[in-house]
NURODREN-600875 format. One line per field, with one value per residue (C-alpha): x, y, z. Coordinates in nm, 2 decimals, decimal comma. Example, Ala and Ser with C-alpha at 12.3 -4.5 7.8 and 13.67 -1.06 7.14 Angstrom:
BEGIN
x 1,23/1,37
y -0,45/-0,11
z 0,78/0,71
This chain:
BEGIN
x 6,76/6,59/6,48/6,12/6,00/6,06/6,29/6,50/6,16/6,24/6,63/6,80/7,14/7,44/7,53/7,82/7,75/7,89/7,74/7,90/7,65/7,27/7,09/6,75/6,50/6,26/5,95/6,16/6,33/5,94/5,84/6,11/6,04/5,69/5,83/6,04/5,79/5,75/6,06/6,29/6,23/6,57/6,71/7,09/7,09/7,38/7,36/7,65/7,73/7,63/7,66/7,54/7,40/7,06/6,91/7,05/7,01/6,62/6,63/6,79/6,56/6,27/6,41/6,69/6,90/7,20/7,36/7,72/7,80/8,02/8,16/8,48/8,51/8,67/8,44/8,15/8,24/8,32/7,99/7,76/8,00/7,88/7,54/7,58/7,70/7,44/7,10/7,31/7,31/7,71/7,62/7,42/7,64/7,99/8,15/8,32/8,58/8,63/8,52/8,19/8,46/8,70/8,42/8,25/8,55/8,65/8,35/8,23/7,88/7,54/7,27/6,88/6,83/7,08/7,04/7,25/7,25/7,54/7,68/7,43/7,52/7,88/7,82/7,87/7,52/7,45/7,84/7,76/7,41/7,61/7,85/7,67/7,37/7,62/7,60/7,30/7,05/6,82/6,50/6,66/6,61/6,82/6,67/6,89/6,75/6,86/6,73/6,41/6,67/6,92/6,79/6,86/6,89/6,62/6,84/7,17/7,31/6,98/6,83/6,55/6,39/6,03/5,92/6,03/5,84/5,86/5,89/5,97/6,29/6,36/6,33/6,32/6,39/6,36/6,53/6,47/6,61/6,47/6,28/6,08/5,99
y 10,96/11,28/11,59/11,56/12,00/12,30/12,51/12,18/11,90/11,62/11,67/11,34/11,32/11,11/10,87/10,65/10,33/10,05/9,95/10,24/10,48/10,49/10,79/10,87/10,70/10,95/10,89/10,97/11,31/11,38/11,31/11,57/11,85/11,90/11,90/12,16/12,34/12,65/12,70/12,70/13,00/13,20/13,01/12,93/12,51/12,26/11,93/11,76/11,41/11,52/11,18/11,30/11,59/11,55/11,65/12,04/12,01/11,97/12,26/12,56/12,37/12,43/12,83/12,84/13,12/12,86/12,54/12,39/12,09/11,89/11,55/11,37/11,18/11,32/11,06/11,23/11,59/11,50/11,37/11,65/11,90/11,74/11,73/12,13/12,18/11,97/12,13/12,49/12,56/12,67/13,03/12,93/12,61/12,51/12,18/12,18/11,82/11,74/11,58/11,71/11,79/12,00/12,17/12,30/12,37/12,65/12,73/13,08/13,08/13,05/12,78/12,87/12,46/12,14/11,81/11,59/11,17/11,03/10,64/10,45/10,32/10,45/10,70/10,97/11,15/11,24/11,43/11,58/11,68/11,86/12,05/12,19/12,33/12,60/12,71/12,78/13,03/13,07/13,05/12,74/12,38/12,05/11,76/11,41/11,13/10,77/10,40/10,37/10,18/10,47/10,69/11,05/11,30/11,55/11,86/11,96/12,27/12,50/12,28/12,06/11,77/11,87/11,56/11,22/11,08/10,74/10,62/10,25/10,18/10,54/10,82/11,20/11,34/11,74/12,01/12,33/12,63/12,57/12,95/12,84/12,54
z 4,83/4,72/4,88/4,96/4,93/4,87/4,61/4,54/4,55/4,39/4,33/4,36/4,59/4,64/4,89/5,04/4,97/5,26/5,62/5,82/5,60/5,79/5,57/5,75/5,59/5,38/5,66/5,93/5,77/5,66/6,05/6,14/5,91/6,01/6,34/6,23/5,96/6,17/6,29/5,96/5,77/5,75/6,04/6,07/6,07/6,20/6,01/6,29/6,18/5,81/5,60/5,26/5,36/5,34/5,62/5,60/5,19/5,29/5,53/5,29/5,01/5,28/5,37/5,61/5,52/5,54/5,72/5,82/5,69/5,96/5,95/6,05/5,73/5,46/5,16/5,35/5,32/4,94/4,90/5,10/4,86/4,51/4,69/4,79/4,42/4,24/4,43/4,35/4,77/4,70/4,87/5,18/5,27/5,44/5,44/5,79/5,74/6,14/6,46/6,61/6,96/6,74/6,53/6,84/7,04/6,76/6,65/6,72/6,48/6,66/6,53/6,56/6,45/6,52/6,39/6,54/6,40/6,52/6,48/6,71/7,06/7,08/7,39/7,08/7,11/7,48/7,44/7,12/7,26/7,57/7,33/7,07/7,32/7,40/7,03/7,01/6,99/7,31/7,09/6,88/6,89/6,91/6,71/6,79/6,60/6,79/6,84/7,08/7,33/7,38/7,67/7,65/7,94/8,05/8,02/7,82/7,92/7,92/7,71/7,78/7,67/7,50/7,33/7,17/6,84/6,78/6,39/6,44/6,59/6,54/6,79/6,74/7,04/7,08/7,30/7,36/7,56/7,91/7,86/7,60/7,69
């Protein structure tokens, strides 16, 4: 697992190793930064559900001014911290260790980008998608990556559903704030 452009191209990163770790495959987090190519420069990104970190690694390496880091499991948060430390993102990165539920209920910071990869089919993603649409920015966007067979809903809070894009078994689905839609 590497980061694919930008300030950091080619840096290798860390991963848990084990069955309860899914890191998006390179095509995929390719797929959803030209989705996102436009809209990253200086932006604030959320990287819920953060694994290894990869996904927000790829975004400060890309030009967002910074991201947060959250995940419930503490080996996780280890990891995405030697990942912060290693690509030398220290500055323009947080490690938050807790529940996506918890997170969000204190959190008080706005996002202009969320990524949001829960564990598949556990009812996690449609609440997560819910809660963290009142954090952000009205001009932002929600990007929840899911199987093909788990149906999303057309709004969350004043977000909507824009587009889905298919990579496999893999879908992309994008919200944004019902204004600029």
């Amino acid at each position: 697992m590497r980061i694919i452009t930008g300030s950091r191209r080619g840096k290798k990163l860390k991963t848990l190793e084990g069955s309860s770790v899914r890191p998006t495959p390179d095509r995929v987090k390719e797929s959803l930064f030209n989705i996102l190519q436009f809209d990253i420069e200086g932006r604030v990104f959320l990287d819920l559900f953060a694994g290894s970190g990869q996904i927000g690694l790829e975004a400060i390496s890309r030009g967002a001014d910074h991201a947060v880091f959250v995940d419930s499991a503490k080996a996780s948060c280890a990891v995405v911290q030697e990942n912060i430390e290693a690509t030398g993102f220290s500055a323009q990165a947080r490690v938050v260790n807790a529940d996506y539920a918890s997170f969000l209920l204190r959190n008080t910071e706005r996002f202009d980008i969320a990524f949001l990869d829960p564990p598949y089919r556990t009812g996690t993603l449609e609440k997560a998608l819910e809660a963290v649409s009142a954090h952000m920015n009205r001009g932002g966007i929600v990007i929840c990556e899911h199987p093909q067979d788990e149906k999303l809903p057309e709004k969350a809070g004043e977000f909507v559903r824009t587009r889905e894009y298919r990579y496999g078994k893999i879908l992309l689905t994008a919200y944004r704030h019902e204004s600029m839609a």
